[in-house]
N, C-alpha and C positions, 0 to 999 in steps of 0.2 A: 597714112590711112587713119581715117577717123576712127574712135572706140567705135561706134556703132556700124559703120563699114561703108556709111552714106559717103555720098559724094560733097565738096566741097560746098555746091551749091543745093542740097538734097535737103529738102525737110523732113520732118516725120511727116506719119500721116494723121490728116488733121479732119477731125469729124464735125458736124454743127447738126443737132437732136434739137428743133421745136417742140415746146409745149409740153416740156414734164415737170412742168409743176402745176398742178391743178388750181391750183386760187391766182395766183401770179396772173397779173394781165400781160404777161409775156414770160416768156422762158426760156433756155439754151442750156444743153448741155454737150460745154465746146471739149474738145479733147485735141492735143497735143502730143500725139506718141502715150507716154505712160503718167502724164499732165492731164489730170482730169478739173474742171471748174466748172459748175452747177451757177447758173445768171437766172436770176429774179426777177425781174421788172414791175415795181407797183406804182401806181397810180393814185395819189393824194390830192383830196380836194382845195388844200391850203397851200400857199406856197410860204417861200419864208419870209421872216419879218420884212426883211431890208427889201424888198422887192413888193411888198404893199403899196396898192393905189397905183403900180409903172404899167402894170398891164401884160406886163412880162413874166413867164415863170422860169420854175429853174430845172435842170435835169442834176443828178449826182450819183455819187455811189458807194457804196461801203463792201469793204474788202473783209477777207479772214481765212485759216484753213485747220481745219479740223484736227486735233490732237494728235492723229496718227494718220497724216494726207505724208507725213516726215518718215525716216527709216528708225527715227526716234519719236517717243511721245510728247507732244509740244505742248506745254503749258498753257490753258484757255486763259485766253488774255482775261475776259470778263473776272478771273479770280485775283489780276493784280489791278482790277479796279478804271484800268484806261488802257488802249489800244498801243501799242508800241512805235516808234517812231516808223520803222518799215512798213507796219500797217498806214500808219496815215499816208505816207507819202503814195502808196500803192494806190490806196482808195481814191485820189486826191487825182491823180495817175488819170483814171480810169474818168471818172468824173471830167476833167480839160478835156480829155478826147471825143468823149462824146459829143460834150458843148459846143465844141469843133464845127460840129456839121450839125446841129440843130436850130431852126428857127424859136428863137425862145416866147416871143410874140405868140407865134401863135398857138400855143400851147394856154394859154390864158394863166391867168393867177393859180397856177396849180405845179407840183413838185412831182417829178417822176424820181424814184429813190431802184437803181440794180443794185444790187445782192450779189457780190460775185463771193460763193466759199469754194475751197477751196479742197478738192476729195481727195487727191492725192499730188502729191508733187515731183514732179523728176526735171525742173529745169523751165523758163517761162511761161511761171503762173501770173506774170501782171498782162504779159503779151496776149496769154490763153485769154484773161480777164475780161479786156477790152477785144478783143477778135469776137466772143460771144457776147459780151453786154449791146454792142449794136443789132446781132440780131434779137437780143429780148428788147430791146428798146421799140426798133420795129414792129416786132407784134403788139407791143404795150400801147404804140403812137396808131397802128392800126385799131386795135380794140377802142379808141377812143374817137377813132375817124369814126367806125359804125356807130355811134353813138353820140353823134353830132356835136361833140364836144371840142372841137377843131377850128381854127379861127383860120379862114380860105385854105391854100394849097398844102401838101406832106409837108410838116415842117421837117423832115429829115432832109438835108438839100445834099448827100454825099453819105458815100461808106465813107468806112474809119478802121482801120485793122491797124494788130503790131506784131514785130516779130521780130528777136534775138537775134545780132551777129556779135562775131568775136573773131579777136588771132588764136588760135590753139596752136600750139608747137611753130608754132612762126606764121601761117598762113588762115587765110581770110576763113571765115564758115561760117553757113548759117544757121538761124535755128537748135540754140547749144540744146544740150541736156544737163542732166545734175553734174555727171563723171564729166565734161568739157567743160563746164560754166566754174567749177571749180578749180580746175587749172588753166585755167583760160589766162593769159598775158594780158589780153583786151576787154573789156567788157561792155556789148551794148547795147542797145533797145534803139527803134526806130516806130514812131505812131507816124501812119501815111491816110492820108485820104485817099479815094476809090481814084481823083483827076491826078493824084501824084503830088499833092502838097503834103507839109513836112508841119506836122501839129508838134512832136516833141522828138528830141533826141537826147540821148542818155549815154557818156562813154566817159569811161572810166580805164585807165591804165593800171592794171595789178604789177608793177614794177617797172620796168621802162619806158617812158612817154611812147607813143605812137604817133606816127606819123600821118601828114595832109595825106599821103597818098595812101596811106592802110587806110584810113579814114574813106576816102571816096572808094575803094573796093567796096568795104561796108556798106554803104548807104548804096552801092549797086546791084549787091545780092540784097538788101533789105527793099528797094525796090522791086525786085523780082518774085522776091515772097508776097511780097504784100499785094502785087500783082493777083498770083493765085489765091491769096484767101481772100481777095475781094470776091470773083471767079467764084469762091466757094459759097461765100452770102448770099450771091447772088442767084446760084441755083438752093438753099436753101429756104429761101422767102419766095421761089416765083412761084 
């Protein structure tokens, strides 16, 4: 039996809130059980250097989580002067998956920048991350459809969600929290497109290798998940 009583295959439950952030050309505030992440989306007229004159822009994202999103107070990166290696990889994370499923053409010479911080944490904040940065992305790529700044069709060509499996105590689960993510034998992340393609996978053995076949469990309940929070995007943008 899991700490929290769920089933094998049981997520928490998982919220997606449009539009609360008021200047933000897009917004989410995705929630994960007791995983809360606040998503941004702004809309910059410049894109970046290296992509001058292609015609092409770029989508990206920057991660973080608030001092006390922890059961302790976490030191604001901004006072050791540069973001931490977890940070970058997270943001970095978050940013591939979008691009994933984004026309970058037609977005024209312009940089879309989510904001994913980070309110509180109990277990799959990069997963939270990217589940709500595709809906702020969507509203941000919409606010710029009305405003004819779009170069022919949605350049969003696909959802994009993630979500946490691991072994706990020997068997497969999905969706860790902090109390399983931290004794977890396995550890993994899965980013999937809305068609069932595989943008990244992330696993990690916390002590004895795992096996092809815990491996494909994984990637079957990470399938499944990601099944419904597409499900979920889907009713929150129609």
């Amino acid at each position: 039996m899991r700490p929290s009583k769920r089933a094998a295959d049981e997520m928490r439950k998982v919220t997606l809130e449009r539009g609360v952030v008021r200047y933000a050309e897009g917004s989410c505030m995705v929630t994960f059980g007791e995983t809360k992440v606040l998503c941004a989306a702004t809309v910059e007229e410049k894109g970046p250097p290296w992509l001058r004159g292609t015609g092409k822009g770029w989508v990206t994202a920057e991660y973080s989580m608030l001092p006390r999103a922890t059961h302790e107070r976490t030191r604001r990166e901004v006072s050791s002067g540069k973001p931490s290696g977890r940070t970058q990889e997270i943001q970095r994370l978050v940013g591939r998956s979008l691009r994933a499923v984004v026309d970058l053409t037609a977005i024209g010479e312009r940089q879309i920048v989510v904001d994913c911080d980070v309110l509180q944490a109990d277990g799959g904040t990069r997963t939270a991350s990217i589940t709500g940065a595709w809906v702020a992305l969507h509203d941000a790529l919409k606010w710029m459809e009305g405003r004819g700044m779009l170069k022919g069709a949605n350049p969003l060509k696909d959802h994009v969600a993630a979500i946490s499996c691991g072994i706990v105590a020997g068997n497969p689960v999905i969706d860790l929290d902090y109390v399983e993510d931290s004794g977890a034998q396995t550890d993994a992340n899965f980013v999937i497109t809305g068609a069932g393609g595989l943008v990244e996978v992330q696993g990690t053995a916390e002590g004895a290798p795992f096996s092809e076949e815990e491996l494909l469990a994984l990637l079957k309940l990470a399938k499944g998940g990601v099944g419904k929070l597409v499900a979920l995007q889907k009713a929150a943008v129609a």
